[in-house]
C-alpha positions as CSV (number, residue, x, y, z in Angstrom):
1,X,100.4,82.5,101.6
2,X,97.1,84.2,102.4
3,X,96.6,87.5,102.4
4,X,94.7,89.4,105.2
5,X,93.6,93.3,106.5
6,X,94.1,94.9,109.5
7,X,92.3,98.6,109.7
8,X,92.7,100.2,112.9
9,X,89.8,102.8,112.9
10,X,90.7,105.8,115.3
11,X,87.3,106.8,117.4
12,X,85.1,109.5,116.7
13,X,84.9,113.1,118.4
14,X,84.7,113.1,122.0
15,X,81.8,115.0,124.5
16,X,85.0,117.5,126.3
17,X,83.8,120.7,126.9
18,X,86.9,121.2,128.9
19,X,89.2,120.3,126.6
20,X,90.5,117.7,129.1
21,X,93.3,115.3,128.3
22,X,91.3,112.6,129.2
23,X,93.4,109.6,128.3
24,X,92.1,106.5,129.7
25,X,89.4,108.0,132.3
26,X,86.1,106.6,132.2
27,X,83.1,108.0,131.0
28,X,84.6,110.1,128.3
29,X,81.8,109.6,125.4
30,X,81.4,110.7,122.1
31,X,79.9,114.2,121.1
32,X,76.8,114.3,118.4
33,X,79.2,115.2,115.5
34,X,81.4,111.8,117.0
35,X,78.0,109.3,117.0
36,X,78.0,110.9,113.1
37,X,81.5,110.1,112.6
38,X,81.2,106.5,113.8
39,X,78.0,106.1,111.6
40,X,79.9,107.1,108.5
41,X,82.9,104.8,109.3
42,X,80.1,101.9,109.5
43,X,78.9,102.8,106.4
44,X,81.6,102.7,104.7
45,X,82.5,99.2,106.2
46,X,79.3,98.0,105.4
47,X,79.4,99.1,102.0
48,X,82.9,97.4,101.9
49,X,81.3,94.1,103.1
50,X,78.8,94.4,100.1
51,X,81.4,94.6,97.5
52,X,83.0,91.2,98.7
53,X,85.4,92.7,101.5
54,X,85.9,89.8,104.2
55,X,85.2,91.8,107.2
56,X,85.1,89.3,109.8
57,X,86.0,90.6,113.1
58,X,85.4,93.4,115.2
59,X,87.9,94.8,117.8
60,X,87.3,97.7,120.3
61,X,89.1,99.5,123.3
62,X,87.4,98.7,126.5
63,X,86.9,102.9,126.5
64,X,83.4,104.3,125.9
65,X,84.3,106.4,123.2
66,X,86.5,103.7,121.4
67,X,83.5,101.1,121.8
68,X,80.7,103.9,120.7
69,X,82.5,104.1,117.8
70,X,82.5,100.3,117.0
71,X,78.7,100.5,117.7
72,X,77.6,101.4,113.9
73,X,80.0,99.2,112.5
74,X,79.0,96.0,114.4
75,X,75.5,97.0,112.9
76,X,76.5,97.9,109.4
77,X,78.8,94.1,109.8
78,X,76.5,92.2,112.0
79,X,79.6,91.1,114.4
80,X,80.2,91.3,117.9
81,X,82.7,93.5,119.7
82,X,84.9,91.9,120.8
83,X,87.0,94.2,123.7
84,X,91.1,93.9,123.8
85,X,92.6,96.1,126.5
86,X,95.8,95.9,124.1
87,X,94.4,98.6,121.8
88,X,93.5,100.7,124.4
89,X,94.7,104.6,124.7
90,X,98.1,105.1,125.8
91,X,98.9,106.3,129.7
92,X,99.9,109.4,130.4
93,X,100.8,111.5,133.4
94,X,99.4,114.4,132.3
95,X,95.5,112.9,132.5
96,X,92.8,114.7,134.0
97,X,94.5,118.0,133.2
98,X,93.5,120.8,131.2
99,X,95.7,123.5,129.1
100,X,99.2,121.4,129.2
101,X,101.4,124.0,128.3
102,X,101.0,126.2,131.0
103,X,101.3,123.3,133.2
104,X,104.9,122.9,132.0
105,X,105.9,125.9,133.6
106,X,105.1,124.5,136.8
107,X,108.6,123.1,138.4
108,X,106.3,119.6,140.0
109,X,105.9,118.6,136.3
110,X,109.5,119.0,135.2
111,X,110.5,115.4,135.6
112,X,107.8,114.5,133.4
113,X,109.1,115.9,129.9
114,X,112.6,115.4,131.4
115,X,113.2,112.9,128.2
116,X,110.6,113.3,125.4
117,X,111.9,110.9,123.2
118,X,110.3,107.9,125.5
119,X,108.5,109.5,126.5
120,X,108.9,110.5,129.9
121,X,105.7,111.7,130.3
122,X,103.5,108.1,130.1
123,X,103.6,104.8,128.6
124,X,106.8,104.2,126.2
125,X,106.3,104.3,122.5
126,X,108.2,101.4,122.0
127,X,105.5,99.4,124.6
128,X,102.1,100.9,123.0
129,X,103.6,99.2,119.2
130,X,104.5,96.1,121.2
131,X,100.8,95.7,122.5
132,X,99.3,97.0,119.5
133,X,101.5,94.6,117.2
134,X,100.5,91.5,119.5
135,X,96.8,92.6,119.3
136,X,96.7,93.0,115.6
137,X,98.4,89.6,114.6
138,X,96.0,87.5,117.1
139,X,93.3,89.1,115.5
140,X,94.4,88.4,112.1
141,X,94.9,85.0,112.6
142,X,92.2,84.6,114.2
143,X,89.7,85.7,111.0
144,X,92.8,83.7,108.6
145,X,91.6,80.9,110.4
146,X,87.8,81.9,110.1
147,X,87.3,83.1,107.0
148,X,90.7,82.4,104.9
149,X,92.3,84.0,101.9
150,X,91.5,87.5,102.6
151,X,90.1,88.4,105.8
152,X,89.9,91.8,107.2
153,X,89.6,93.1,111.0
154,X,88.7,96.2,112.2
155,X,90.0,97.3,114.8
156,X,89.0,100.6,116.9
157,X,92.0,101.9,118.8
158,X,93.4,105.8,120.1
159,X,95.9,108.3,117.9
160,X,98.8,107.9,119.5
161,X,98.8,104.5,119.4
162,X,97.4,104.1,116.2
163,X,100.4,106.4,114.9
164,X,103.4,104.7,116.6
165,X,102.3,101.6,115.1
166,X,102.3,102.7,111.9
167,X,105.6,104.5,112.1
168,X,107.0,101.7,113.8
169,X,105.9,99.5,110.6
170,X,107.2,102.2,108.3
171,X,110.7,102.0,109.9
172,X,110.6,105.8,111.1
173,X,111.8,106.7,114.7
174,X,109.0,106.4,117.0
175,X,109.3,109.9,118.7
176,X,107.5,112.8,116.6
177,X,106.2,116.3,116.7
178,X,102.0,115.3,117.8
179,X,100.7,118.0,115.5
180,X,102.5,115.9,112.5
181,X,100.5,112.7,113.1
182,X,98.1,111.5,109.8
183,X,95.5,110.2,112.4
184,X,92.6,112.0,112.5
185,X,88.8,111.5,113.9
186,X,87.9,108.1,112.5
187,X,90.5,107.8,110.2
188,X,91.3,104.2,108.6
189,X,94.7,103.1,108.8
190,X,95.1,99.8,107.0
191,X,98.1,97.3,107.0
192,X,97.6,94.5,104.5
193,X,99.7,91.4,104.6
194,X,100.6,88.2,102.9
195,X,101.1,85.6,105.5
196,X,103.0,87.5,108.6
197,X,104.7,90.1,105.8
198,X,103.3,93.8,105.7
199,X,103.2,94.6,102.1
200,X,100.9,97.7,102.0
201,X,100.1,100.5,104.4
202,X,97.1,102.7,103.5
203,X,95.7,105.3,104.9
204,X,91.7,106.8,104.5
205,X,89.1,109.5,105.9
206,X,85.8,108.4,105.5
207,X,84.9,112.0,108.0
208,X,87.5,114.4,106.4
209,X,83.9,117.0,105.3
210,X,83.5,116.3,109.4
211,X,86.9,117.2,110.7
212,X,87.2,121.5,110.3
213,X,84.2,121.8,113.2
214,X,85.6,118.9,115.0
215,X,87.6,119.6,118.6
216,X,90.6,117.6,118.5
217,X,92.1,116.8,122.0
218,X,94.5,113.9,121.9
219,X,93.9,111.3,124.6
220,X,97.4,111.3,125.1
């Protein structure tokens, strides 16, 4: 049975003066402390590679910030990007807004939280695992196939997202309290398996000196 590595790498910090919840609008790039961030998370994959880690294949979000951060790693790996709109950020109604909370107060966005355990408010949990579990085994397969015993992927993907999946994989309900999630900027969560079975869940911050002067606006 071989055994294989999927790390899905959340993006750096994001360029939002605004603090908008930009979700899956265009043209959201990262910040300077963000390009840093996705520098040190290719550094540490390169210096993975060197000491005999199989890191074959390179994933991305079609979004700018998701595919910025893939940029250093590609380099440190020397592997294309390849783009999956599985992985990219979840939907959400509330995109393009500012200051949420007082939003809610407002009676037009009532229907939206009507049933938080979905949620109402965007794309259901249950769906963003389903894509992000498809992506995730394709890719795996795909560098089995390449590479053999032992392949890794990277794959660059959103929080929420990122979270569900492994919560979903941990057997935990899928809704959750957002300031509880173990995701932060460019952090590595990594599911190893043998053949199709998950056998370890890890979790790593290559950025965690970064993250007290980082602004952390979920995308969704």
């Amino acid at each position: 049975m071989p055994k294989s590595t999927v790390h899905l790498l959340r993006h750096g910090e994001v360029q939002n003066p605004d603090r908008i919840l930009y979700g899956r609008i265009p043209g959201y790039g990262l910040s300077e402390l963000g390009m840093e961030m996705a520098e040190r998370a290719g550094k540490y994959f390169g210096e993975q590679a060197a000491e005999g880690a199989k890191l074959v294949r390179l994933v991305a979000s079609p979004l700018l910030r998701a595919q910025q951060t893939a940029a250093p790693t590609a380099a440190a790996l020397e592997l294309p990007i390849l783009t999956d709109e599985r992985v990219i950020e979840a939907g959400n109604r509330f995109e393009g807004l500012s200051r949420i909370a007082n939003r809610l107060r407002e009676p037009r966005y009532w229907p939206y939280i009507i049933n938080p355990l979905k949620p109402s408010w965007g794309e259901p949990y249950s769906e963003q695992v389903d894509r992000m579990r498809l992506a995730m085994q394709e890719h795996r397969k795909a560098a089995v196939a390449e590479a053999g015993d032992g392949a890794e992927v990277v794959i660059v993907s959103h929080q929420l997202p990122i979270w569900v999946t492994r919560r979903a994989s941990q057997g935990q309900r899928l809704w959750h309290d957002p300031r509880q999630r173990e995701c932060t900027l460019t952090s590595i969560t990594s599911f190893e398996f043998s053949d199709d079975q998950l056998v370890n869940l890890s979790y790593h911050e290559p950025c965690a000196d970064l993250l007290a002067g980082a602004a952390n606006i979920p995308g969704a």
